[in-house]
C-alpha positions in Angstrom: 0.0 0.0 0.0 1.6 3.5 -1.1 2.1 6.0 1.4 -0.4 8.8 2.1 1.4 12.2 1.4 0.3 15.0 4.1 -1.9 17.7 2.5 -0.5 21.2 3.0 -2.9 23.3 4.9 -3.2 27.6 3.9 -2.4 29.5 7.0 -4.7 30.2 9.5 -5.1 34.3 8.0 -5.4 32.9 4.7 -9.0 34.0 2.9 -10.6 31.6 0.8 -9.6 31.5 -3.0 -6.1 33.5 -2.2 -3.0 31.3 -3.0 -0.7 30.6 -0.1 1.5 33.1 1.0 4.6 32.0 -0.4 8.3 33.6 -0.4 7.7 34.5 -3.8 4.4 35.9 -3.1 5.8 38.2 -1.1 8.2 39.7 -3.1 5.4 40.2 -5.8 3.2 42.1 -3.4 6.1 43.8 -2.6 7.3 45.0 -5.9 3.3 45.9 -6.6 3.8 48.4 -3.4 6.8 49.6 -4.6 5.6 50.4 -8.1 2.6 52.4 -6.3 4.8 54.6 -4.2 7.3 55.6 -6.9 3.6 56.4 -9.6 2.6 58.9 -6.4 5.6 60.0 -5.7 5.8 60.7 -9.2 2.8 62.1 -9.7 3.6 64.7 -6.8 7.0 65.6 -8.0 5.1 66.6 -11.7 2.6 68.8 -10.0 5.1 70.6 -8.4 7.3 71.0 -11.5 3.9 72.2 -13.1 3.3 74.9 -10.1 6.9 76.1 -10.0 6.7 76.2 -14.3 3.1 78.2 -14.0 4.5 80.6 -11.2 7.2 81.6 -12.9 5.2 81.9 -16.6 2.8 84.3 -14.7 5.9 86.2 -12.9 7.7 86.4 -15.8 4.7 88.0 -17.9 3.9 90.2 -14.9 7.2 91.4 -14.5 8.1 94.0 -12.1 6.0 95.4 -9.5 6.8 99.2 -8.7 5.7 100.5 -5.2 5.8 104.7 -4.8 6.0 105.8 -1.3 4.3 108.5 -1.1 6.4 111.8 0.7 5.2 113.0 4.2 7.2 116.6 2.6 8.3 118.3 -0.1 11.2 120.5 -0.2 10.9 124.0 -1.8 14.2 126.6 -2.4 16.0 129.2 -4.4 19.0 128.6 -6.1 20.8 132.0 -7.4 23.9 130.8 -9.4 24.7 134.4 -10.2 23.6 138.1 -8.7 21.0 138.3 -11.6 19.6 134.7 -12.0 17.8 133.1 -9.9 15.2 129.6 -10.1 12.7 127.8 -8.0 13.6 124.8 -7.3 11.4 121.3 -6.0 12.9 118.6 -4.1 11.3 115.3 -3.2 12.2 112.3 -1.2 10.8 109.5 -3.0 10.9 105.8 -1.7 10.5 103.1 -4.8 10.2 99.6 -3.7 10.4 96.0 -6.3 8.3 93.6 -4.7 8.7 91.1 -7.6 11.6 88.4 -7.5 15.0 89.4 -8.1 14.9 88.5 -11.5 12.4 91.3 -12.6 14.4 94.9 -11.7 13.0 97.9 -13.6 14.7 101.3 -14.3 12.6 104.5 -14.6 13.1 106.4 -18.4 11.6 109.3 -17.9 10.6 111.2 -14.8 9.1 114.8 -13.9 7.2 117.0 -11.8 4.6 118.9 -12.4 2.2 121.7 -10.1 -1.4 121.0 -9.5 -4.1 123.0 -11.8 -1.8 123.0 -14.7 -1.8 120.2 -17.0 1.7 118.3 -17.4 1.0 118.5 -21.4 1.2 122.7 -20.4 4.1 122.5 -18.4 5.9 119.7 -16.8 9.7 120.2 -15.0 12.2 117.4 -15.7 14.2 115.4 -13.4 17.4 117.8 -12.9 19.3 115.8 -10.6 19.9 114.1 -7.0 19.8 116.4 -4.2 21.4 115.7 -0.6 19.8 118.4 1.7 21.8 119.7 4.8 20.5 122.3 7.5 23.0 124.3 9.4 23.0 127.8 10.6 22.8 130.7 8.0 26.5 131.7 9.4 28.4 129.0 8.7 29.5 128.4 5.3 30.2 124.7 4.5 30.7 125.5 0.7 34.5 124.8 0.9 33.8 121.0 1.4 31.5 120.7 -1.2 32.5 117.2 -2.7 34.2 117.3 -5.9 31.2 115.5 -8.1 28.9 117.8 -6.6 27.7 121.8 -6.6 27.0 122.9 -3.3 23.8 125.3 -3.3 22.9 127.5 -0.1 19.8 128.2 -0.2 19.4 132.3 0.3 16.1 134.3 0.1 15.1 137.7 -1.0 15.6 139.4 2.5 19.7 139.5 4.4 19.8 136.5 6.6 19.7 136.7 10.1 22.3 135.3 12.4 21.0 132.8 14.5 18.4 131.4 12.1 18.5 127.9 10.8 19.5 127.8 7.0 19.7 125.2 4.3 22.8 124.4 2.0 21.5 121.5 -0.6 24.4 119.1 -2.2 23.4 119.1 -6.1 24.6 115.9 -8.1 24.0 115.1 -11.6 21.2 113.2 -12.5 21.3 109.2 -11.8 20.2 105.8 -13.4 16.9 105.2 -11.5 17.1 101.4 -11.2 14.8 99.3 -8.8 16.6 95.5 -8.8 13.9 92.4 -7.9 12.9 92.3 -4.3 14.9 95.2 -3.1 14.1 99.0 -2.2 15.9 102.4 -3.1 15.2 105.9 -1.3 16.3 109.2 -3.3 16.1 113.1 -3.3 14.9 113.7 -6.9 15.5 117.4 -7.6 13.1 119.7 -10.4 14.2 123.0 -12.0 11.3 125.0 -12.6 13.6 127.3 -15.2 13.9 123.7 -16.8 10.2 123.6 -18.2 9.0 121.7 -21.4 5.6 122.4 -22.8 4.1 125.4 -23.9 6.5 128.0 -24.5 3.9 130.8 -22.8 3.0 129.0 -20.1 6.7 127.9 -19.0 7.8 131.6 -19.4 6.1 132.2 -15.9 8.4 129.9 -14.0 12.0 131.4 -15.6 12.8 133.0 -12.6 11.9 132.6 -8.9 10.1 135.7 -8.3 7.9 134.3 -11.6 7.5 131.3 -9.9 6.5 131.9 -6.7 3.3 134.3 -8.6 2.5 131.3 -10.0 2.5 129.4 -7.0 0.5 132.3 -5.4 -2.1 132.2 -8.1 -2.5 128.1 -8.6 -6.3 126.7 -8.0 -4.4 124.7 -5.1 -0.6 124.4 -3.9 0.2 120.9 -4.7 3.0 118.6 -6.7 3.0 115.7 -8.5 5.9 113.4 -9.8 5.9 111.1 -12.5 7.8 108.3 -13.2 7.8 106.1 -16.3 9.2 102.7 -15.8 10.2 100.4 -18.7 8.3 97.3 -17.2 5.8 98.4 -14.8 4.6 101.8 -16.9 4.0 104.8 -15.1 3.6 105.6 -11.4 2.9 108.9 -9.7 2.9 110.5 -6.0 1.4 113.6 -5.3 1.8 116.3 -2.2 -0.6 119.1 -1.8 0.0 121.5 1.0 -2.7 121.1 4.1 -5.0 124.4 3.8 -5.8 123.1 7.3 -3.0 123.7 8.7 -1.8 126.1 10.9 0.0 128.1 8.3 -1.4 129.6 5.1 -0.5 129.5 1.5 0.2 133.0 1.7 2.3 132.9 4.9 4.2 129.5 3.6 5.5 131.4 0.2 6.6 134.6 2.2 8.4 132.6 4.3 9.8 130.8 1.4 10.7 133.9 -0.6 12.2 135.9 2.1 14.6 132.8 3.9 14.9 131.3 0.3 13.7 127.9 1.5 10.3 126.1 3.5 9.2 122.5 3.8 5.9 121.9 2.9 3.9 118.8 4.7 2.3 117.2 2.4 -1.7 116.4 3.1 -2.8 112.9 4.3 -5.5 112.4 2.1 -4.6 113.2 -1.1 -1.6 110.9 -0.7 -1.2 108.3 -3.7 
């Protein structure tokens, strides 16, 4: 009589219809696990290549993004190169901030200023160069150490100066390359000739001198500046100070002030900030 061979049981967690678990079994489910882990991780590592590829499409279309800070005040003084000439000239602090990525810096091409109630078509005041203002008193004269890339200007009004009194000498450089780089911020005094006037020929004939000038100051709808600047990516941006009626000084008093010490600050009004 042949011998009976034993019948191999499934294991006790074995379901019905499986196959045993064999070595090789194993290694088959775990090469299945393995080939679902590498498709999701996979998967992931496209959508992420695809968000990184769409954020910079959209960045680089948008290009750069141009903050203006708007000034809290203006600057406002006469510079007389010789005994018989004499301008008005503007001076603003203005703040520019790139918020794009440092890829995307921008340069402004054009920039100007121009006086509120008169359209910048009419008369608008080109950028004229970078300005370093300096108070000190009216009897000390600091023109000596004027730096050698620079014209020293002290501001001198219409009346003798009065010992004692705080004066202004402003540092005059030539005009630089306004350039924002990607994620970064830059902070300059922009300074405006108003004997530097394009438009109409009669209407920048007012502002050739500052006696002219200051009439014309006198006699605008409302005493207020705005500067312009044109960048190559981001187009143009402006920021605008009007003088605060409100305040505790007049028009009237501010520009006698200004013509007879030859300089004022003007504080620029909250809410016409833009």
């Amino acid at each position: 009589m042949a011998d009976r061979q034993p019948t191999r049981r499934p294991g006790r967690n074995a379901k019905s219809g499986e196959p045993p678990t064999t070595p090789a079994r194993k290694d088959e489910l775990k090469t299945a696990r393995w080939r679902i882990t590498e498709a999701g991780a996979a998967v992931a590592a496209f959508l992420l290549s695809l968000s990184i590829f769409l954020l910079g499409t959209f960045q680089s279309l948008r290009g750069a993004e141009i903050v203006l800070l708007p000034p809290q005040t203006v600057l406002l003084y006469r510079d007389a190169p010789t005994p018989s000439t004499d301008v008005l000239m503007l001076a603003v602090e203005t703040g520019m901030i790139n918020t794009a990525r440092a890829d995307y810096g921008d340069v402004a091409v054009d920039a100007y200023a121009s006086i509120g109630g008169t359209e910048a078509a009419a008369a608008r005041f080109p950028y004229d160069g970078s300005l370093d203002p300096v108070a000190l008193p009216v009897e000390v004269d600091r023109t000596a150490d004027c730096p050698i890339d620079a014209r020293c200007v002290p501001a001198t009004g219409l009346a003798p100066p009065r010992p004692g009194r705080l004066g202004l000498m402003v540092i005059e450089r030539r005009p630089e390359l306004l350039s924002v780089p990607g994620g970064s911020s830059h902070s300059v005094w922009l300074g405006f000739s108003f004997a530097n006037c394009r438009g109409q020929t009669a209407t920048c004939d007012r502002y050739s001198s500052f006696t002219d000038a200051l009439q014309q100051l006198r006699r605008a709808p409302e005493l207020s500046f705005r500067v312009t600047l044109d960048f190559h990516s981001d187009g143009r941006k402006t920021i605008l100070c009007a003088f605060d009626e409100q305040g505790a000084t007049s028009r009237r008093e501010f520009l006698d002030f200004l013509e007879e010490r030859g300089w004022a600050t003007l504080t620029c009004r909250r809410e016409l900030r833009s």
